[in-house]
C-alpha positions in Angstrom: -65.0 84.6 49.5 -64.1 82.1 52.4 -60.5 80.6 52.2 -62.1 77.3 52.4 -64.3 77.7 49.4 -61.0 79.3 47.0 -59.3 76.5 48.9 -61.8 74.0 47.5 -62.1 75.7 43.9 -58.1 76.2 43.5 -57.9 72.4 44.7 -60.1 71.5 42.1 -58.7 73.1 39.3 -55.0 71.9 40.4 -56.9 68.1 40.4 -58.5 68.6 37.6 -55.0 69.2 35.8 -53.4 66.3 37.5 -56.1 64.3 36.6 -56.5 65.2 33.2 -53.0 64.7 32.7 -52.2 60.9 34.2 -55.6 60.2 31.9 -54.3 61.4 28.7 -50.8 59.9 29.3 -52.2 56.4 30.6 -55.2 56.4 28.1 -52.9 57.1 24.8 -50.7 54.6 26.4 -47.9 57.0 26.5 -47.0 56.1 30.1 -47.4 54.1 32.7 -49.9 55.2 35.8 -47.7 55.7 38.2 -45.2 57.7 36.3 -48.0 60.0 34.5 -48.7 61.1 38.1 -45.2 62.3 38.6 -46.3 64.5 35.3 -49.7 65.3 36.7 -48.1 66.5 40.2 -45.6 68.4 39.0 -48.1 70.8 36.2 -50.7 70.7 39.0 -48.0 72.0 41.8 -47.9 76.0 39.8 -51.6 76.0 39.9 -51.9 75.2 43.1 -49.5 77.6 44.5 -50.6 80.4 42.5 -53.8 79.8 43.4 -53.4 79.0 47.1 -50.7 82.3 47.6 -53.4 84.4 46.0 -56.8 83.4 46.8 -56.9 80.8 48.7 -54.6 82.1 52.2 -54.3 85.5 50.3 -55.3 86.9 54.3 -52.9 85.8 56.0 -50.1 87.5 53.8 -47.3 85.5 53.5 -44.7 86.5 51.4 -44.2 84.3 48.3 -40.6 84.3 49.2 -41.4 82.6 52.3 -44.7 80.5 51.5 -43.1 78.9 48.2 -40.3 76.5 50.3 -43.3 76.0 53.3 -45.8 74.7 50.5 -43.2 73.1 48.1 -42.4 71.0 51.6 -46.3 70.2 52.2 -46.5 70.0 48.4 -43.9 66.9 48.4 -45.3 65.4 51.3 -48.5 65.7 50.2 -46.8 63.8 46.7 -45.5 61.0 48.6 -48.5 60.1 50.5 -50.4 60.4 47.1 -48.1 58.0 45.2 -47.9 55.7 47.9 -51.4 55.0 48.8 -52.2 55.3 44.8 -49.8 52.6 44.7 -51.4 50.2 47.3 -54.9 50.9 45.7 -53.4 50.3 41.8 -51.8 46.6 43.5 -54.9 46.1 45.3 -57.0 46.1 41.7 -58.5 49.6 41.7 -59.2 51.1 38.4 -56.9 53.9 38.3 -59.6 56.9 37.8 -61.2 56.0 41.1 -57.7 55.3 43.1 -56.8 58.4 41.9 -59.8 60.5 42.9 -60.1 59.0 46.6 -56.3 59.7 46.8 -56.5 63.4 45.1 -59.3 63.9 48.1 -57.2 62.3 51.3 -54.2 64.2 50.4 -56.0 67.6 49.8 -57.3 67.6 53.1 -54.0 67.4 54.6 -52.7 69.4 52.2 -55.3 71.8 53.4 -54.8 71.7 57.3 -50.9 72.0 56.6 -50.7 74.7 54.4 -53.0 77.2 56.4 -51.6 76.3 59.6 -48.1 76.3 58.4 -47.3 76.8 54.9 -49.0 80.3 54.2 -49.2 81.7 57.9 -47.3 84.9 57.8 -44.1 84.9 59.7 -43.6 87.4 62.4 -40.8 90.0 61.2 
């Protein structure tokens, strides 16, 4: 299977966990939005590396060792830009499913170029 398709499916799954959690904790009222995400990112971060070391850019053979710091890095930045810009679309008046999902998409396209161009490229001995 292509690394862009387990690319896509691993995304999704890690998505669909960060979704599914910010919804259960802002829905039940047990947190605020922005700090559900924080929740959201953080469960969502283990499936996505496991996923994306495995599957994903499996190929290229990166050591965990080495990918885990590479993609934690891309995985932060990739957390910033998301809380931001889900910030400047919850002030703008978005309802907080759809500023989520166009966010979850921007960022794993970056996330996407990033970690197979840098985070999970094997490192010359």
């Amino acid at each position: 299977m292509s690394s862009l398709l387990w690319f896509g499916l691993v995304g999704a799954s890690a998505a669909a966990v960060h979704f599914g959690v910010v919804w259960l904790l802002v829905s039940q009222g047990m947190l605020a939005a922005l700090i559900a995400n924080v929740l959201g990112f953080l469960l969502a971060f283990g499936v996505s590396f496991l996923g994306h070391h495995r599957l994903s850019f499996a190929a290229q053979q990166a050591r965990g060792r080495d990918a885990l710091p590479r993609f934690a890095l891309v995985a932060v930045l990739g957390f910033v830009s998301n809380e931001l810009m889900y910030a400047v679309l919850l002030r703008w008046g978005m309802e907080y499913r759809l500023a989520l999902l166009l966010v979850l998409i921007t960022v794993a396209a970056m996330t996407w170029l990033l970690s197979r161009h840098w985070a999970f490229k094997r490192q010359a001995a």
